[in-house]
Backbone as a printed PyTorch tensor [residue, N CA C, xyz], in Angstrom:
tensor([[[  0.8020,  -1.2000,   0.0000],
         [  0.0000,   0.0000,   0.0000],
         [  0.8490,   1.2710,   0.0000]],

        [[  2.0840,   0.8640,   0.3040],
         [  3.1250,   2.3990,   0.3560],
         [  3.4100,   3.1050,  -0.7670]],

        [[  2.5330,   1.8310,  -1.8530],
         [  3.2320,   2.3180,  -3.3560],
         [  1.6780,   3.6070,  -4.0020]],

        [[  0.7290,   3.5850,  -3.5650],
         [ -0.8040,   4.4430,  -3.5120],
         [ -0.2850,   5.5490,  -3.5250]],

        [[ -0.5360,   6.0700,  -5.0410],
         [ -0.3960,   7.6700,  -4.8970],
         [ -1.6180,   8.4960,  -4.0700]],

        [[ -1.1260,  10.0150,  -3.4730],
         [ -2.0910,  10.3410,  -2.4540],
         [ -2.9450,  10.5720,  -2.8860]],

        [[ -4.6600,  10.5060,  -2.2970],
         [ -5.7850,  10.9120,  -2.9760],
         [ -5.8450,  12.2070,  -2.9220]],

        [[ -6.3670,  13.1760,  -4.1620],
         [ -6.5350,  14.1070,  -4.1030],
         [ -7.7720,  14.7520,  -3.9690]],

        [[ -8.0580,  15.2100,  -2.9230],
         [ -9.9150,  15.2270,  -2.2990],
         [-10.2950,  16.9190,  -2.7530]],

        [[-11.1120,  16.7750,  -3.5280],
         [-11.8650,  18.0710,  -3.6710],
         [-13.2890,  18.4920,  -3.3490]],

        [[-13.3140,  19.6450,  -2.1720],
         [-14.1840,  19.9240,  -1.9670],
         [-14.9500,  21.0510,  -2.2090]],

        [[-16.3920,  21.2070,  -2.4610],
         [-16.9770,  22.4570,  -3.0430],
         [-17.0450,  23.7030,  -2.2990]],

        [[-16.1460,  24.9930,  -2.4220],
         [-16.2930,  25.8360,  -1.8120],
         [-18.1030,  26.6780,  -1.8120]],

        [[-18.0350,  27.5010,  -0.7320],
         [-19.3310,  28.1360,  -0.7190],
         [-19.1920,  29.4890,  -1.3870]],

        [[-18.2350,  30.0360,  -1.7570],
         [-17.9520,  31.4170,  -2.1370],
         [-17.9140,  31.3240,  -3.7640]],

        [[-18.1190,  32.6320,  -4.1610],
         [-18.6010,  32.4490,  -5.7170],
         [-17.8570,  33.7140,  -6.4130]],

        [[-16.5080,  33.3840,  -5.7480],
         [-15.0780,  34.1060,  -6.4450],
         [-15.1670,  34.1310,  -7.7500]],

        [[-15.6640,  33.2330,  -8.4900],
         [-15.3300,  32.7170,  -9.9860],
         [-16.4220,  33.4150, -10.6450]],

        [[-17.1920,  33.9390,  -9.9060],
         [-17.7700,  35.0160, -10.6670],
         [-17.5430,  36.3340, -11.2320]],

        [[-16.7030,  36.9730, -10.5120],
         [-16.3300,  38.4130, -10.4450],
         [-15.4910,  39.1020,  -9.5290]],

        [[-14.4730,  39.3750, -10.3680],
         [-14.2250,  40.3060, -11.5120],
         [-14.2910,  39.1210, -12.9000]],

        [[-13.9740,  39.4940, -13.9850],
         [-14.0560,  38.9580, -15.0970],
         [-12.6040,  39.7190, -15.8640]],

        [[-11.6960,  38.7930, -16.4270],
         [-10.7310,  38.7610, -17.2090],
         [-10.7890,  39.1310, -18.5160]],

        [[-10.6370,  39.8100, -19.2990],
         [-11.2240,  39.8650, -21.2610],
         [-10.2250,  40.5890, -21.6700]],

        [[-10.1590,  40.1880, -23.1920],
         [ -9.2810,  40.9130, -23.7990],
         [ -9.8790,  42.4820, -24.2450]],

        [[ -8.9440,  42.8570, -24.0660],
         [ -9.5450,  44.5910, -24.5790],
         [ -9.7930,  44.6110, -26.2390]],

        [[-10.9100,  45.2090, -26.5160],
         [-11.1540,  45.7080, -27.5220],
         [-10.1660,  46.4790, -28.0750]],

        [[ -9.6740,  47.4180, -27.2580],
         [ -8.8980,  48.8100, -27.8810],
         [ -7.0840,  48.0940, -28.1830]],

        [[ -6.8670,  47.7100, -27.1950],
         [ -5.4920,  47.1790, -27.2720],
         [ -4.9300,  45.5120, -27.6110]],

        [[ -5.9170,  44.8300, -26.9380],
         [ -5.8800,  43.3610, -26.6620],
         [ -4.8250,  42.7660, -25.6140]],

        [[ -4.3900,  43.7630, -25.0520],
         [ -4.3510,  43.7310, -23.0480],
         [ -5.1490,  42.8090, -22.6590]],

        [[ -4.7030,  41.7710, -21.3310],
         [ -5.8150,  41.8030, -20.4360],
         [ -5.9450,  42.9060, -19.7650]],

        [[ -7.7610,  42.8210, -19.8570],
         [ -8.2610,  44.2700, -18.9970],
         [ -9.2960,  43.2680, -18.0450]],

        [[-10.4620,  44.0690, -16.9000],
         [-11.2640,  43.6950, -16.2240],
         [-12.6010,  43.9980, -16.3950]],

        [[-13.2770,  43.0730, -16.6650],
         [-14.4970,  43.8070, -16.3240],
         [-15.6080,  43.1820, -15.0300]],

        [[-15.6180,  44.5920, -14.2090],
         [-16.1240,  44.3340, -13.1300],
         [-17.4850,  44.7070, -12.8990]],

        [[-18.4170,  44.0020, -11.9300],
         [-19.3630,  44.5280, -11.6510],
         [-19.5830,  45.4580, -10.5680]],

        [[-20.3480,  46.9290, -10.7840],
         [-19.9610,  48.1420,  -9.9150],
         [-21.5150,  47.7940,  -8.9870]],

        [[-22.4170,  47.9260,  -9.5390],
         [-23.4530,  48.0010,  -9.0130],
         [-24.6340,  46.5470,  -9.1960]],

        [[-25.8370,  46.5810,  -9.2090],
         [-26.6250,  45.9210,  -9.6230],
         [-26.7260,  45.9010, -10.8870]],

        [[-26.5460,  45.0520, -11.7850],
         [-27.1530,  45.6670, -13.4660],
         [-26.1560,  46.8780, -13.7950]],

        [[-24.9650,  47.1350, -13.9220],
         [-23.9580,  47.9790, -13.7400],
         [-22.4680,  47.2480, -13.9030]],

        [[-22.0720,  47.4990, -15.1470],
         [-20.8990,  46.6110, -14.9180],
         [-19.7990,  48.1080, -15.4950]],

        [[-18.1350,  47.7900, -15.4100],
         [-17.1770,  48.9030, -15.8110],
         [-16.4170,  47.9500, -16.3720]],

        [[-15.8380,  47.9810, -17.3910],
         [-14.6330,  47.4870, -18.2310],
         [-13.3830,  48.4480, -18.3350]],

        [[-12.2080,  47.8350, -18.0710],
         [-10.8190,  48.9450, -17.7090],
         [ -9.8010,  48.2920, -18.2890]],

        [[ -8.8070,  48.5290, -19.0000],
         [ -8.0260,  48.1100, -19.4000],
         [ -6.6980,  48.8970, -18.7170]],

        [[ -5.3880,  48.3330, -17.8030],
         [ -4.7640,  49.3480, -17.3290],
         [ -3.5040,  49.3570, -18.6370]],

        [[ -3.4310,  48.7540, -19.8160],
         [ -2.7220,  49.1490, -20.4580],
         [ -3.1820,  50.4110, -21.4510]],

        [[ -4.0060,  50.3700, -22.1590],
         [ -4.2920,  51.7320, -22.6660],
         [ -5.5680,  52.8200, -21.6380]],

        [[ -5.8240,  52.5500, -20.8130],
         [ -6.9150,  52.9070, -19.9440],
         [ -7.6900,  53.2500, -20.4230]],

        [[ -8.8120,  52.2470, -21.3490],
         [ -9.6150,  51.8620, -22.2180],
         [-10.6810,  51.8820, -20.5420]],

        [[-11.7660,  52.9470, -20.7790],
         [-12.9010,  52.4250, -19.6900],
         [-14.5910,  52.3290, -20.4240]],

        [[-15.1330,  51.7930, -20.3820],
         [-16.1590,  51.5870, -20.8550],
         [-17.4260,  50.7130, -19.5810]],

        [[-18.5330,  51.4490, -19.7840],
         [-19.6020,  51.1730, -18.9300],
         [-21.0730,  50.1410, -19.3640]],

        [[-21.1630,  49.4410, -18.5400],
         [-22.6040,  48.6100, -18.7770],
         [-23.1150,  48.6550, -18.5120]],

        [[-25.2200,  49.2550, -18.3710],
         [-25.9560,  49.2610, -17.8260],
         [-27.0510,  48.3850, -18.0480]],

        [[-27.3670,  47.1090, -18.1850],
         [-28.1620,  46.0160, -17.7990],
         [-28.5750,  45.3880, -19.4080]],

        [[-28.0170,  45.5460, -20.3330],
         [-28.3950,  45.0830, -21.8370],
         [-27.2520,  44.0740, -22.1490]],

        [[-27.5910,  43.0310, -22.1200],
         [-26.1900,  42.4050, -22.1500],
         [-26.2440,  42.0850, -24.0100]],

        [[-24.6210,  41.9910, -24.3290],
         [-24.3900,  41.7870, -25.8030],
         [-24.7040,  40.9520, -26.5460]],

        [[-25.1360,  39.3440, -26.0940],
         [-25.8870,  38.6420, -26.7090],
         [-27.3540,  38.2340, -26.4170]],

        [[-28.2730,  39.4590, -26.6760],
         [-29.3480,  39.0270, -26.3420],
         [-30.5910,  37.7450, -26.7010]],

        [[-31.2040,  36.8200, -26.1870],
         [-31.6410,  35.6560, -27.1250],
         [-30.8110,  34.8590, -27.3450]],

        [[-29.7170,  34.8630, -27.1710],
         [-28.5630,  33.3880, -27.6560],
         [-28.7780,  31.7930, -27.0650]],

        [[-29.5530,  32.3050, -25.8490],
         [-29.9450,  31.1030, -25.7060],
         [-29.4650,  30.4960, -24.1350]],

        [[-27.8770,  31.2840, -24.1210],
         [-27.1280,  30.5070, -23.1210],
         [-27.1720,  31.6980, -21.9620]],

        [[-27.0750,  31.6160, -20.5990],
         [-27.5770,  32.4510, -19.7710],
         [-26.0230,  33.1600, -19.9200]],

        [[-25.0480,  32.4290, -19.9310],
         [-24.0810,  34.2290, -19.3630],
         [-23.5260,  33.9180, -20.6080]],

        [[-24.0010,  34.2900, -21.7620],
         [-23.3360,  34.3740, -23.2370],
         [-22.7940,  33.2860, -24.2040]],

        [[-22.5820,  33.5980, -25.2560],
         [-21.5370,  32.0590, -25.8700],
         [-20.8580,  32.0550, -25.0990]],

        [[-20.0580,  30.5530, -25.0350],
         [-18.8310,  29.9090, -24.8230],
         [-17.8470,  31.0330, -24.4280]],

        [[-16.9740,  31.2980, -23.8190],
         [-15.7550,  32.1420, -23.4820],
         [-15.9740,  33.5000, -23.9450]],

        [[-17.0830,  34.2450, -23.8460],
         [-16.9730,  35.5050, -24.2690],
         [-17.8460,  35.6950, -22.8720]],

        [[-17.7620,  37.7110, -22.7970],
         [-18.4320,  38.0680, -21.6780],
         [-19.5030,  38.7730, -22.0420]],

        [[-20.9810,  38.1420, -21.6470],
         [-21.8100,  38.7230, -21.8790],
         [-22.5340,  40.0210, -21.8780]],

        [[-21.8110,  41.0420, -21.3540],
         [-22.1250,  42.1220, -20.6390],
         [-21.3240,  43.4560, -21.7350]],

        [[-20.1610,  42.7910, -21.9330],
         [-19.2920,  43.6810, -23.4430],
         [-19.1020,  42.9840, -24.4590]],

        [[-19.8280,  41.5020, -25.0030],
         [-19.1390,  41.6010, -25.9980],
         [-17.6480,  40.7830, -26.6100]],

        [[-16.7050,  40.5810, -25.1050],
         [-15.5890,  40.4190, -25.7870],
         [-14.7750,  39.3590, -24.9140]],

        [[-14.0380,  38.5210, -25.9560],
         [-13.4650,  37.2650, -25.5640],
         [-13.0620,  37.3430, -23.8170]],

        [[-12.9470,  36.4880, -23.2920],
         [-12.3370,  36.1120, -22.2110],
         [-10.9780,  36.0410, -22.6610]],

        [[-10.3900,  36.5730, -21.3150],
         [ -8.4440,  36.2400, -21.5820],
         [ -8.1870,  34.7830, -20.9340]],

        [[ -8.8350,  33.9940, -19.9680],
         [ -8.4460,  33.2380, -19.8270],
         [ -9.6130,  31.3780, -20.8950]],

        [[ -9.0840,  31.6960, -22.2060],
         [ -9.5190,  30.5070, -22.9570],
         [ -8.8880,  29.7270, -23.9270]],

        [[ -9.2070,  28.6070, -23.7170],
         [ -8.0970,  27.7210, -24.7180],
         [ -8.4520,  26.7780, -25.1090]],

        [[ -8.4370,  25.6550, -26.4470],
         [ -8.6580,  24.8780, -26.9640],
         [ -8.4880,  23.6280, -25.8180]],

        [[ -9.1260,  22.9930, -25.7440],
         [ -8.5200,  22.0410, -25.4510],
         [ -9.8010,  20.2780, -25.3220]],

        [[ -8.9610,  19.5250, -26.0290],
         [ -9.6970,  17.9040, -25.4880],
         [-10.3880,  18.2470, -27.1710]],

        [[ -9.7460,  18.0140, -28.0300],
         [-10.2580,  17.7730, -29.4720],
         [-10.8530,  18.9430, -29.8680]],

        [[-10.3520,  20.0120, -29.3520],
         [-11.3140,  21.6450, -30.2270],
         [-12.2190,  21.9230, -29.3690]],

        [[-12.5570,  22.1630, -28.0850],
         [-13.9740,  22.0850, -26.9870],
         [-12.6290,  23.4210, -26.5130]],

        [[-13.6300,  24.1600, -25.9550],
         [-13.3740,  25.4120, -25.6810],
         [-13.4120,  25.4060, -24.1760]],

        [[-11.9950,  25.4360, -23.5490],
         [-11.8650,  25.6520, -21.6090],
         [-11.8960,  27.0390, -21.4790]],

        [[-12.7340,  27.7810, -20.4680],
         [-12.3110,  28.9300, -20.2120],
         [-12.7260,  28.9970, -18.8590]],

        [[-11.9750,  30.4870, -18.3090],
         [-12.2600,  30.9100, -16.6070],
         [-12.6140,  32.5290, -16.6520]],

        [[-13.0990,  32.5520, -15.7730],
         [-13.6160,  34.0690, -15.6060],
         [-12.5420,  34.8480, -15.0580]],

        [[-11.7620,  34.6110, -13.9940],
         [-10.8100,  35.3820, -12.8840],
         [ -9.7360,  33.8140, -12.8310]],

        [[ -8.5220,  34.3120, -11.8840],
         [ -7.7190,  32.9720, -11.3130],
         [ -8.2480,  32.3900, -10.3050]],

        [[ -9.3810,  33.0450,  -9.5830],
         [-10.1820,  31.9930,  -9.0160],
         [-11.4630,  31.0040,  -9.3580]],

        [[-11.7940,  31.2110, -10.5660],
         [-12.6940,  30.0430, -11.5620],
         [-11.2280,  29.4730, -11.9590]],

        [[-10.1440,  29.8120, -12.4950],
         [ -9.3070,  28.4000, -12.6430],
         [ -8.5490,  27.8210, -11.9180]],

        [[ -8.2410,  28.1820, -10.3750],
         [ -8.2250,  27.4320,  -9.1850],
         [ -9.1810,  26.7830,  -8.9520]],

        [[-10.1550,  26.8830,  -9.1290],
         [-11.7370,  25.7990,  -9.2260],
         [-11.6150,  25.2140,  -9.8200]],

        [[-11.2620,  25.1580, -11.0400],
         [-10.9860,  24.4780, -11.8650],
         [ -9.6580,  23.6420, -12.2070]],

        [[ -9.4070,  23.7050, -11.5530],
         [ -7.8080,  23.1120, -11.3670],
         [ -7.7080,  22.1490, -10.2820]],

        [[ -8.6410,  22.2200,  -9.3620],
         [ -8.6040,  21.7690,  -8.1560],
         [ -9.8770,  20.5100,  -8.3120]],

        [[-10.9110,  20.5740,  -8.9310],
         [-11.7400,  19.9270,  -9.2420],
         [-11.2360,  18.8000, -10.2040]],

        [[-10.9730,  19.3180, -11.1260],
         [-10.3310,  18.1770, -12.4410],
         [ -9.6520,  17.2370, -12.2150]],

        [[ -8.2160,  18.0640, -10.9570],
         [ -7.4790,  17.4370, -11.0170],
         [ -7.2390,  16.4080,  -9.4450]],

        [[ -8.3150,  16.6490,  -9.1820],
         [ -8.9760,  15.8310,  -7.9660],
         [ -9.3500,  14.5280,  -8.4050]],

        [[ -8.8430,  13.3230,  -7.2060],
         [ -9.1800,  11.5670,  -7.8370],
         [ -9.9680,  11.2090,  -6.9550]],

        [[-10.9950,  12.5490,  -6.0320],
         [-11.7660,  12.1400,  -4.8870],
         [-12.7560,  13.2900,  -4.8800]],

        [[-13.8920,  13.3900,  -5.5190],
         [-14.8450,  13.8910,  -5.2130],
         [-15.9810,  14.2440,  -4.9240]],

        [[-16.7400,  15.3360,  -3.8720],
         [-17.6780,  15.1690,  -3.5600],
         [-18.7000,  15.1630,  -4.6800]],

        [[-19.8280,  14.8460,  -4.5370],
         [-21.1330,  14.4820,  -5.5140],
         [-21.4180,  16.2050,  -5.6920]],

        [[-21.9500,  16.9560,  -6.4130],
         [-21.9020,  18.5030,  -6.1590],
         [-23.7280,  18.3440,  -6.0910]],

        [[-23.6270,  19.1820,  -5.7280],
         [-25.7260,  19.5990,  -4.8660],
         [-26.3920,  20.1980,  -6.2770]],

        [[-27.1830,  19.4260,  -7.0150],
         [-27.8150,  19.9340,  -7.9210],
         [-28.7030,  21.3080,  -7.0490]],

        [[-28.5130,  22.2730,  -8.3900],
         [-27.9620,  22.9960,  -8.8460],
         [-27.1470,  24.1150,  -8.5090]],

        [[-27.0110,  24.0940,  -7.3340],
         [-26.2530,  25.5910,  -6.6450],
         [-24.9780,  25.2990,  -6.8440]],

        [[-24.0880,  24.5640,  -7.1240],
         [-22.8870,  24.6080,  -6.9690],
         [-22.0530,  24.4630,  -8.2910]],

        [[-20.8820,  25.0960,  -8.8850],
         [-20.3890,  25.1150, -10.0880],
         [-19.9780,  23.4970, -10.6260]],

        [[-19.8550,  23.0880,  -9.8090],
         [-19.8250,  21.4690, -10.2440],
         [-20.6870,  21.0640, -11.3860]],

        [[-21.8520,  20.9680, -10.4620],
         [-23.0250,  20.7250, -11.6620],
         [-23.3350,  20.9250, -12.5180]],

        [[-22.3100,  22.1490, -13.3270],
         [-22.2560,  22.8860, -14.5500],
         [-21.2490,  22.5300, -15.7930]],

        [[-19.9490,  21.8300, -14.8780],
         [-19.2800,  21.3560, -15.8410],
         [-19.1960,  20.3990, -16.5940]],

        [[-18.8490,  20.0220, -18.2410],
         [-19.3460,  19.7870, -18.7590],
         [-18.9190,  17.9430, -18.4400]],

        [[-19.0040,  16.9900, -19.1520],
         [-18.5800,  15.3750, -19.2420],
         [-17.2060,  15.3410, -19.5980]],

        [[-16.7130,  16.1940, -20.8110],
         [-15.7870,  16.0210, -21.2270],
         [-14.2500,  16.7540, -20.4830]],

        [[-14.6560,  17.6820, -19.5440],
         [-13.7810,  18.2700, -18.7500],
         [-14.0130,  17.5840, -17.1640]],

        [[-14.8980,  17.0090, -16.8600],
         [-14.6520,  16.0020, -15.8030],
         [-14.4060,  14.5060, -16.0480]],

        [[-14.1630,  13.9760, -17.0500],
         [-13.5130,  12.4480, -17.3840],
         [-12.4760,  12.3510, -17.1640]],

        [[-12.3820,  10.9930, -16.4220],
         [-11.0280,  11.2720, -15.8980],
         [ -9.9380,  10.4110, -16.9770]],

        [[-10.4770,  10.5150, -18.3450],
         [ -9.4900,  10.2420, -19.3180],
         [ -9.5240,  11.1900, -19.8150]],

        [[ -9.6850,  12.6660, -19.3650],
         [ -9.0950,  13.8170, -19.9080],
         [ -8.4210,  14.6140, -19.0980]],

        [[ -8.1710,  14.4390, -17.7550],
         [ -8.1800,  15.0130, -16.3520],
         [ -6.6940,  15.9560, -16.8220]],

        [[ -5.3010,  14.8490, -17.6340],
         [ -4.1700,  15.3300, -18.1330],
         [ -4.3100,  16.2100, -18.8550]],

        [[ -5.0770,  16.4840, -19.8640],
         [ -5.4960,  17.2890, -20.8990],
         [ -5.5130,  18.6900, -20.8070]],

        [[ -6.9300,  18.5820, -19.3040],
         [ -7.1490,  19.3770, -18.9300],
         [ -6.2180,  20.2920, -18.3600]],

        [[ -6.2490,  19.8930, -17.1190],
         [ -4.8410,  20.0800, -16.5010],
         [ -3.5420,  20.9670, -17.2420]],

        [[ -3.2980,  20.2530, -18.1630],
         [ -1.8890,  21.2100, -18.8620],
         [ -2.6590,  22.2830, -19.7850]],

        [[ -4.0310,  22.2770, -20.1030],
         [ -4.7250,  23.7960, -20.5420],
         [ -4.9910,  24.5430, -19.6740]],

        [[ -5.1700,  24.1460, -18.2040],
         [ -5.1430,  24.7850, -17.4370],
         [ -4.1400,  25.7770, -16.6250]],

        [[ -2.7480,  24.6920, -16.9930],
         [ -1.4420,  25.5680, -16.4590],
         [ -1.2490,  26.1930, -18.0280]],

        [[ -1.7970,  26.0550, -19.0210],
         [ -1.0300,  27.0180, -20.1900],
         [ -1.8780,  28.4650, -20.2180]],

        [[ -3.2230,  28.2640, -19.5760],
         [ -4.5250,  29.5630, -19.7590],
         [ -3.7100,  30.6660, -18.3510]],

        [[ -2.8570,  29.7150, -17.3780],
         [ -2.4060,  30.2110, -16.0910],
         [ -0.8870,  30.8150, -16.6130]],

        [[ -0.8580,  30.7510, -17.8390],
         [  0.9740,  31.2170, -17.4540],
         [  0.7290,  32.3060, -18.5260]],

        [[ -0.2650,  32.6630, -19.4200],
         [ -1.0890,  33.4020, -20.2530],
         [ -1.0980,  34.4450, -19.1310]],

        [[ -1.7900,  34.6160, -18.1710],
         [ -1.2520,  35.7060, -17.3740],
         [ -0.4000,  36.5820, -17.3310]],

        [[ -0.5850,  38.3460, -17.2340],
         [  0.1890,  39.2340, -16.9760],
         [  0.7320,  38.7170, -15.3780]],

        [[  2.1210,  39.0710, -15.3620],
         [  2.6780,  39.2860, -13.9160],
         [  1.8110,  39.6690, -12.8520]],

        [[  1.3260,  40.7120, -12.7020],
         [ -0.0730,  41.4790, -11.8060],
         [ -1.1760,  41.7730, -12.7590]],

        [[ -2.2540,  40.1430, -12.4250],
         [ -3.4840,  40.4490, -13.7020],
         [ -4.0840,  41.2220, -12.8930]],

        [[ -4.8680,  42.1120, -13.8290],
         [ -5.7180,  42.6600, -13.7130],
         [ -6.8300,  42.6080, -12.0700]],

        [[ -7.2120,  43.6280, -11.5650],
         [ -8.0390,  43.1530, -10.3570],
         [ -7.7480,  42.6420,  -9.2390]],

        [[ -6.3830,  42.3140,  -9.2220],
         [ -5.6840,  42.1540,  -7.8430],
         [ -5.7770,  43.4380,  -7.2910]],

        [[ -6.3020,  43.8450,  -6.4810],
         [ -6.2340,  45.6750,  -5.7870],
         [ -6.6130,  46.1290,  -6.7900]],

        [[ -6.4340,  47.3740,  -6.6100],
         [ -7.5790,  48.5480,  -7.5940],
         [ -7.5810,  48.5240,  -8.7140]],

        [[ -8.9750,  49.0140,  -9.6150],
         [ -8.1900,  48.6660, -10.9870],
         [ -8.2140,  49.8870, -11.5970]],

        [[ -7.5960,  50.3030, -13.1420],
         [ -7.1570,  51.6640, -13.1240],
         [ -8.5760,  52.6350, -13.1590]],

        [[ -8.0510,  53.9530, -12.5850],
         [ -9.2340,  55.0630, -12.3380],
         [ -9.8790,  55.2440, -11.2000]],

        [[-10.1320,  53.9670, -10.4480],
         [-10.4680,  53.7370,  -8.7970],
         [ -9.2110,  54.7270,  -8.0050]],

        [[ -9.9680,  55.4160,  -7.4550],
         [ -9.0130,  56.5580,  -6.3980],
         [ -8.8910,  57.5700,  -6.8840]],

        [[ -8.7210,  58.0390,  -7.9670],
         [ -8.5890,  58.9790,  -8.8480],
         [ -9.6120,  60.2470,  -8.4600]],

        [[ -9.3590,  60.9520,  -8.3410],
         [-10.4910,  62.5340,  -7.9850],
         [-10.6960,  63.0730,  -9.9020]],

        [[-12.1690,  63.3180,  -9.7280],
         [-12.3760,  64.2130, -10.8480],
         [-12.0920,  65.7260, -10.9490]]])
């Protein structure tokens, strides 16, 4: 039994980090920029490389599409790709919102012990067959450290993002 690699136990957090802020490529530059939610129905998009700011007030960009928070790896609210997305497992599209949807995601996949997730409240229940098989778990996994090294040095939304503090 000394030879048993360790189990890796994943459990479902209660916090819903992986929602927001949101990661995207900028329109203006193709920076990662942020787009955050300010208010209710209120979102701000910032880019701190060209300080690209742009505002959302409750019309999101794909209206009718069908899917509740937009196509596949784009952000519903502007419009524009996610920075953290990547091919992966035969052309199927991985993506994360912030580095904490792909610490969720990293931690889940690559888990050989997990809990059953609580239909429907919990992000578990959302992911798809082909990113929880555990004959893709490797797959995953190294799209996951390649969407993670895709990262600026200080992404976006760690502490303030640009224009916050600023006096008019």
């Amino acid at each position: 039994m000394a030879d048993e690699a360790p189990v890796a136990r994943f459990r479902e957090p209660d916090a819903l980090a992986w929602r927001d802020p949101v990661l995207v490529v900028c329109p203006r530059c193709g920076a990662c920029a942020i787009a955050r939610e300010t208010a209710r129905g209120a979102a701000r998009l910032t880019c701190p490389a060209c300080a690209l700011v742009r505002r959302w007030r409750g019309r999101e960009a794909f209206p009718g599409d069908g899917e509740p928070d937009g196509p596949e790896g784009m952000d519903p609210r502007f419009g524009v790709p996610l920075w953290l997305r990547g091919e992966c497992c035969g052309g199927r599209l991985l993506w994360a919102h912030n580095v904490a949807h792909l610490d969720y995601l990293e931690s889940y996949v690559g888990a050989t012990l997990r809990e059953r997730p609580a239909p429907p409240s919990r992000l578990a229940w959302y992911l798809p067959r082909w990113m929880t098989a555990a004959k893709n778990r490797d797959e995953v996994v190294r799209t996951i450290a390649r969407l993670r090294a895709s990262l600026p040095e200080q992404p976006p939304g760690r502490g303030r993002t640009p224009g916050e503090g600023r006096r008019g």
